[in-house]
C-alpha positions in Angstrom: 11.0 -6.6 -5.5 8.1 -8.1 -3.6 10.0 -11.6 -3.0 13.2 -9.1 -1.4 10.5 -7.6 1.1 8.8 -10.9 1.8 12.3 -12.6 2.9 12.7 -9.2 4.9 9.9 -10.2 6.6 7.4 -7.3 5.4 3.3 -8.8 5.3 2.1 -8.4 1.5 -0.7 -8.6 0.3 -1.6 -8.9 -3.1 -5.2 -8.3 -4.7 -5.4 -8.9 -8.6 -7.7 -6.3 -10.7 -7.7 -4.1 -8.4 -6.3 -0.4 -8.8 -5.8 1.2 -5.5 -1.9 1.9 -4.8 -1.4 1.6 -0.8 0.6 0.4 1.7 0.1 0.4 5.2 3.0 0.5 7.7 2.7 -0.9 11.3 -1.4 -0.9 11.0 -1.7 3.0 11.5 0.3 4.7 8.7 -1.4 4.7 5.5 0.4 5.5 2.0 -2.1 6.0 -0.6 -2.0 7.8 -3.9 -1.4 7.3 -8.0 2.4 6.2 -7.3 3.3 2.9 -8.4 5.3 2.1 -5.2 7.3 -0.4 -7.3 7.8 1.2 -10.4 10.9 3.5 -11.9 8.7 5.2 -14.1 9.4 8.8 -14.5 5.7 10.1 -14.1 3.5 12.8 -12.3 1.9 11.3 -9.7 0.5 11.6 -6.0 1.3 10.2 -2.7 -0.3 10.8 0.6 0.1 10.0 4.3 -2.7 9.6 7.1 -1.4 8.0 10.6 -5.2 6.5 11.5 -5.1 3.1 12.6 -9.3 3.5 11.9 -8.3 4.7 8.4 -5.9 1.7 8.0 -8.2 -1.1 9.2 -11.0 0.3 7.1 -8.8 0.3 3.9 -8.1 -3.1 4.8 -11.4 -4.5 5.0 -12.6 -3.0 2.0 -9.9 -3.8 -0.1 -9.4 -7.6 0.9 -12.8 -8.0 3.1 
C-alpha cells in the first residue's frame, strides 16, 4: 500500500522501531492514535485529529529529528 501512495505522489516517511501511528496531511492536520492506518485488522482502537501546524512540525521533529 505504501508504494500505491508514493506513485500518487503522497511524502512518506518511514521510521523503523518506532510505535507512534500518525500521519500528517498538508503540514497542519495531524492523525494520531492506536489505529494501524494500513492494517484490516478488526480491532478497538483510537484515532484523533488536531489541525495545528505547531503540533505537526513538532511531531515531526521529534519523531524524525
Amino acid at each position: 500500500h505504501v508504494e500505491i501512495l508514493k506513485n500518487c505522489g503522497v511524502n512518506i516517511k518511514l521510521q523503523e522501531h518506532m510505535h507512534e501511528h500518525f500521519a500528517i496531511i498538508d503540514e497542519e492536520i495531524v492523525w494520531y492514535g492506536s489505529m494501524n492506518f494500513l492494517s484490516r485488522a478488526k480491532a478497538d482502537d483510537n484515532l484523533m485529529r488536531v489541525k495545528s501546524k505547531d503540533v505537526a512540525q513538532e511531531l515531526l521533529e521529534k519523531s524524525f529529528g
